[in-house]
C-alpha positions as semicolon CSV with decimal commas, in nm:
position;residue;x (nm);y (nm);z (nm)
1;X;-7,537;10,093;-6,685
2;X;-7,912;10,243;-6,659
3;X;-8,037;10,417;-6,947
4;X;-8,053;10,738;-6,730
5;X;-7,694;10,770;-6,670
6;X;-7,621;10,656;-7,022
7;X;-7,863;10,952;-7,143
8;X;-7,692;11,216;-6,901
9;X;-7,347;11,101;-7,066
10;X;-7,483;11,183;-7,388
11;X;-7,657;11,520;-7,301
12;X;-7,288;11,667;-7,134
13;X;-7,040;11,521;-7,409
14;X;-7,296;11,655;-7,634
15;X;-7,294;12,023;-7,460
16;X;-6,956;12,020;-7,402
17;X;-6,900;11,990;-7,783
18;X;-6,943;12,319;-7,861
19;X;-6,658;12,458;-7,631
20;X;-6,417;12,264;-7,874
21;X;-6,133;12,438;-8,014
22;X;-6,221;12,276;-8,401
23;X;-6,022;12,486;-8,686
24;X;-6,110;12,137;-8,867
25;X;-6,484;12,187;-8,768
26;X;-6,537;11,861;-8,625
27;X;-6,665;11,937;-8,300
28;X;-6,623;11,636;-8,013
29;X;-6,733;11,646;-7,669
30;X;-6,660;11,338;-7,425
31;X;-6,799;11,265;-7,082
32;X;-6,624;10,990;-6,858
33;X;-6,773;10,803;-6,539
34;X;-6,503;10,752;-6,247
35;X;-6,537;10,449;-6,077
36;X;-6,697;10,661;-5,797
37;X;-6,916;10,792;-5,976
38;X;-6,798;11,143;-6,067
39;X;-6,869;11,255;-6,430
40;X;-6,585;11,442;-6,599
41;X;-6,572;11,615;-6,922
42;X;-6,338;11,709;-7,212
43;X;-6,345;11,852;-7,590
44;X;-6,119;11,866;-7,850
45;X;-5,853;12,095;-7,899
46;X;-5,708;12,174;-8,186
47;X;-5,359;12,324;-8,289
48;X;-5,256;12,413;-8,599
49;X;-4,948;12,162;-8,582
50;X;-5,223;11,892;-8,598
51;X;-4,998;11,658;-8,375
52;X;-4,994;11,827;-8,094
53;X;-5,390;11,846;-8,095
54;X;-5,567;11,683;-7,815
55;X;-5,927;11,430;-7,866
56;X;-6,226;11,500;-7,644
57;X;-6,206;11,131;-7,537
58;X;-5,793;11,196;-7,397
59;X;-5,916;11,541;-7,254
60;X;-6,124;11,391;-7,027
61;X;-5,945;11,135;-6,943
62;X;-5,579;11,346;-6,855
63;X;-5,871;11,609;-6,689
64;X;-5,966;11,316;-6,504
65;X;-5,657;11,162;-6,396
66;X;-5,511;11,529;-6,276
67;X;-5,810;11,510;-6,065
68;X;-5,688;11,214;-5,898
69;X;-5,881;10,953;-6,090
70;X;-5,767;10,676;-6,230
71;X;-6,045;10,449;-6,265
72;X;-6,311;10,472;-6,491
73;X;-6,661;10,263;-6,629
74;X;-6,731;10,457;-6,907
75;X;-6,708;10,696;-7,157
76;X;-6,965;10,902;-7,399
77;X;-6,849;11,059;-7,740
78;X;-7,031;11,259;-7,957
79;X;-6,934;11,476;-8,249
80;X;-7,183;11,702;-8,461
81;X;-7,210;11,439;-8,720
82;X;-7,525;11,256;-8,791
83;X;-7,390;10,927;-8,702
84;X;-7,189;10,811;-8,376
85;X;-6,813;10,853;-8,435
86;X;-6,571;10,623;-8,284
87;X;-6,264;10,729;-8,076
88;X;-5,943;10,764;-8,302
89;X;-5,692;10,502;-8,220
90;X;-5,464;10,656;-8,019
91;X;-5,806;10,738;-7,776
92;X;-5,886;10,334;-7,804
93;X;-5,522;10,271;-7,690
94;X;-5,532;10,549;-7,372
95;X;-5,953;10,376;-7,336
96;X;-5,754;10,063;-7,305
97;X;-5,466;10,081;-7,104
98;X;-5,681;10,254;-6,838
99;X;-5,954;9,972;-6,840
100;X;-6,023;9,740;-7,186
101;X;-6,382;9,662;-7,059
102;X;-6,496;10,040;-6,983
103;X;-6,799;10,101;-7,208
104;X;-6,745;10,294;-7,477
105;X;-7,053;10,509;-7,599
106;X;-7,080;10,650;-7,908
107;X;-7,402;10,867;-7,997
108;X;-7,544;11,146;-8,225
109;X;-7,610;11,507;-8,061
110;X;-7,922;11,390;-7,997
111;X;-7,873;11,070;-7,858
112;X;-8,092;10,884;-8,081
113;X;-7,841;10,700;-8,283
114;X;-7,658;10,482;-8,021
115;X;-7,366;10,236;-8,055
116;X;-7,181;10,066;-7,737
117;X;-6,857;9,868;-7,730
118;X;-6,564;9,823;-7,498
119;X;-6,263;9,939;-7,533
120;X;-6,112;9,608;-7,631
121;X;-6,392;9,539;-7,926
122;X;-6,283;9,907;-8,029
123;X;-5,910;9,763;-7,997
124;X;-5,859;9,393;-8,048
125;X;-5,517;9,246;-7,996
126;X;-5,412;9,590;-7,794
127;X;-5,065;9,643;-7,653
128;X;-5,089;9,642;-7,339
129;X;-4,705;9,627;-7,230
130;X;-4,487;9,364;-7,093
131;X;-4,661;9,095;-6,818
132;X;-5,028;9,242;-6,863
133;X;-5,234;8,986;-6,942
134;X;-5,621;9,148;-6,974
């Protein structure tokens, strides 16, 4: 991936952030590459049943999908913290069973603390149902 769309990824999960629904506070923003190209957002949104709240990462991806997507290359998260935050696991396991080598990008609002994975580093050993072998 070139650094430029890799730095656009950043700058849109990292605006998006702040339309999160956060009674926690932690505020997420996600921004997903189709596999044509398109880029497609999400936050989180929080309930106060904390089960039923959603991840910026799955946001974007269910935004996606109801869009008619279904293939994607990557995926930028970023939170308000300091540090790059990870996606939960139940975001690694939706990451996965859409794709286990879509890059996984994990920045600071600022983009200048940068970690990249795939989804299957995030998620060794995944489940990925009966006779799929990836």
């Amino acid at each position: 991936m070139d650094e430029a769309l890799k730095k656009t990824l950043i700058a849109k999960a990292a605006e998006v952030r702040h339309n999160a629904r956060a009674f926690s506070g932690f505020h997420v923003g996600a921004a997903l590459v189709t596999k044509s190209g398109e880029i497609v957002t999400g936050c989180n949104v929080e309930l106060h049943t904390t089960l039923s709240s959603i991840c910026a990462e799955r946001t974007a991806m269910v935004k996606a999908v109801s869009m008619g997507h279904t293939e994607f290359t990557a995926i930028a998260v970023v939170s308000d913290s300091d540090k790059p935050v990870s996606p939960c696991a139940f975001c690694r396991q939706y990451l996965v069973d859409f794709d286990p080598d879509i890059q996984v990008i994990m920045a600071n609002a600022a983009g200048t603390d940068v970690v990249e994975m795939t989804a299957s580093e995030l998620l060794p050993m995944a489940f990925m149902g009966s006779g799929r072998d990836k």
